[in-house]
Every structure is written in C-alpha cells, then in structure tokens.
N, C-alpha and C positions, 0 to 999 in steps of 0.2 A: 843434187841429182848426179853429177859428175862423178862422185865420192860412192855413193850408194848403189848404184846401178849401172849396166852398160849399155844400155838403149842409143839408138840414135838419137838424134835432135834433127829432126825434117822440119825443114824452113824453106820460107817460100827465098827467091832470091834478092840478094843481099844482107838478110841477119848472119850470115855464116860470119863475117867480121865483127860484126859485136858478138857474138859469141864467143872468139876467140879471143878477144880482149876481156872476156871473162872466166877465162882460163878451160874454157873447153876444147880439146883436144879436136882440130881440122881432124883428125880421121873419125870424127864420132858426129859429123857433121855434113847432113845431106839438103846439098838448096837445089830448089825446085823452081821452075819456069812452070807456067800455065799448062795443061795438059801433060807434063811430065808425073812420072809415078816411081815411087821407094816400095819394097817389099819390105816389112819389118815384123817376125814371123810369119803368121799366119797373116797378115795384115798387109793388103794392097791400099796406100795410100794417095793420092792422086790429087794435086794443086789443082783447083779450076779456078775461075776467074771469080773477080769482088769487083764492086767499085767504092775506092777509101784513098785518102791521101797517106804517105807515110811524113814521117818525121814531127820536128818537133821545131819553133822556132825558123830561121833563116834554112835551115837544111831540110828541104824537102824534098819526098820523090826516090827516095833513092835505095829504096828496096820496093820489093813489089807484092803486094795487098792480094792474099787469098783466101777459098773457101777451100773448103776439103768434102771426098770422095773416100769413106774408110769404108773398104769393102772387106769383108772374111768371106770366109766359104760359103757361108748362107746368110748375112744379113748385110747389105749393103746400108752404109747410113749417108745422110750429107749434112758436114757443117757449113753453115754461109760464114764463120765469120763473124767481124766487125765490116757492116758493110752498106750500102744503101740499095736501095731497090734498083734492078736494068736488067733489061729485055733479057741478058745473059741467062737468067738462071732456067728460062726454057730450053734453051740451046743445053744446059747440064741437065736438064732432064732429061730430052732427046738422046743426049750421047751418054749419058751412065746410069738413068733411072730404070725401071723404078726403084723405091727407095723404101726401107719398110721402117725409117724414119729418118726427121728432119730437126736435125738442131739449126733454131731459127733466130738470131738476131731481131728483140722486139722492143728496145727501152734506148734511151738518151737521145730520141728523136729531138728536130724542132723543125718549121718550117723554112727556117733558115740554112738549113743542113738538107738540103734532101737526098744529095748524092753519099753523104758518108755515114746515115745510119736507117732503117727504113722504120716506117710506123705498124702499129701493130696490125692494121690491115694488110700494110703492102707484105707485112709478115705472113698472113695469111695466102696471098697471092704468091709472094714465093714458094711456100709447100705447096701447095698446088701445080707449078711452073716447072717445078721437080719432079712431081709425081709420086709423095712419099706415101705412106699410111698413115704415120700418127707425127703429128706435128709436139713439137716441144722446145717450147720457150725458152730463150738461155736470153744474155745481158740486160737484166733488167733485174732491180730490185736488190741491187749492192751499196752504191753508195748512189749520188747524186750528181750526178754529169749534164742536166738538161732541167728545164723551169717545168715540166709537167711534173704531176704527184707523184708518190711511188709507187700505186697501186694501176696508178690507171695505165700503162700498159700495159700490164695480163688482162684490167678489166675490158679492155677494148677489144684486145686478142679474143676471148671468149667470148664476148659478143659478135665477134665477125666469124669465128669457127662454128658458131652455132647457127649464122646467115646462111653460109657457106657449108653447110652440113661436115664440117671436117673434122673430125677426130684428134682431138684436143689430149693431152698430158700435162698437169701442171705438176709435177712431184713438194713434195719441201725438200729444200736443204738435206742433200745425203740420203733423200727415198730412189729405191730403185724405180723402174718400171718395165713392167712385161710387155713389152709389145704384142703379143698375141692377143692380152688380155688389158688392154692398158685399163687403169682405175679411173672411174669416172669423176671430172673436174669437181672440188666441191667449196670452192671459196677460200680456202684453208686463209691467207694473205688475208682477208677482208677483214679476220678477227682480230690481228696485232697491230 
C-alpha cells in the first residue's frame, strides 16, 4: 500500500509505531483518540469508542481499540470494529446517527469473551443503538477464531433481524449492496 498509493493510514492511537516499523512514512500517518476525526477526500472519518483489549502476549493495552464513523456527503456509515457489545454504541448513535448503514461485528463470539466480541444478537442491538438502516454483517465466516459453527452467526443474526424487524444485508464475497434497495437475505451460506 505504501508503494502503490498515497492515502493516509488513520489509526486509532498507538499503531502509528508499528507502522513505522513497517516502513510507513510518519507523515502518511494519522492516529486518532476517541471522538477525534481525519478528512481524507471527500471522506470525514471519526474514531468512536469499542470495547476490545489490544495486544498480544505479556504486552497489552497499549493502543487504543476503535469503531469508526465514515461520513461522505450523503451517506454516513458506522463500523464497530472488533469489538463487544457496551452501553456506548447508543451514545454513537445519539451523537453521529443516524446511519443509512452498519458494519457490524457478529462471529468469534463465546460466553467467555463477552466484552471483546459481541453475539449476533447483541449484533443486532448494536444497529439498532446506532440507529442505522440496513445492517451488515462483517467478522464472521473467515477462518475459525471460536467453538460455535461457521454458519451460525449469520444464522442467528437473521433470525434476530427478523424478531426485530431490521433490515438485514447478507452480500457473498465481493457483492455489492444498494442500500436504497438492499437485496433480500436469501441463505446463500447455508448451501456450502
């Protein structure tokens, strides 16, 4: 990415150092504190809060775990992240919603974890908490991070969007989706 393009790299605070130990250029490099925001084109970026530990091993903590707020001119979206479910993400709906979508963290749960990844319900209660339109499923369904199946967090997701009357998106792999018009859920995952 260095090589290819000029973009920034907006990082919440503290990856700017392992960045630059990866030979990315400190002036191509913008970290972000909680409620802080980067312009990058047309593109207002804005850290809001997660809850996740960082690191790996004996070193923990020592950058700081966010969601994102990508606004353009006319469609504001929200990402959570890697993150668990907290009170917080009402407070980001209040202060940047609504949202005319929600990339939502919904896979490598377990009841053991509750604060660093949320289940596919609490998935649903976050888009909700936000206040987005069309909800869509993101960390799920890559490789194996947790002892549940691979399907059953979208299945679960969709069973609770459907509780919850919420407007659901499942794409495959590299489908777009219209949010005007989002395509209606249809299993697709259930067949492989």
């Amino acid at each position: 990415l260095v090589r290819t393009q000029s973009a920034p790299f907006v990082v919440p605070l503290g990856i700017g150092a392992h960045l630059e130990r990866w030979d990315v250029p400190a002036g191509r490099i913008v970290e972000l504190d909680w409620t802080e925001s980067a312009e990058v084109g047309t593109l207002t970026l804005t850290a809001t809060a997660a809850q996740h530990f960082s690191g790996r091993g004996f070193s923990r903590d020592g950058t700081l775990w966010v969601s994102w707020v990508v606004a353009g001119p006319t469609r504001p979206v929200f990402y959570t992240g890697d993150t668990g479910y907290f009170p917080g993400f009402a407070d980001i709906g209040r202060e940047y919603g609504p949202f005319d979508a929600a990339l939502v963290q919904v896979g490598a749960y377990d009841p053991l974890w509750p604060d660093i990844h949320m289940t596919p319900e609490e998935g649903v209660a976050t888009h909700m908490d936000v206040q987005a339109h069309v909800l869509i499923p993101v960390h799920w369904a890559t490789f194996t991070l947790a002892p549940h199946a691979w399907a059953e967090p979208v299945n679960r997701l969709w069973r609770e969007a459907k509780a919850q009357d919420v407007t659901l998106a499942v794409p495959k792999p590299g489908e777009r989706v219209d949010i005007d018009d989002p395509p209606a859920v249809d299993g697709w995952w259930q067949t492989l």
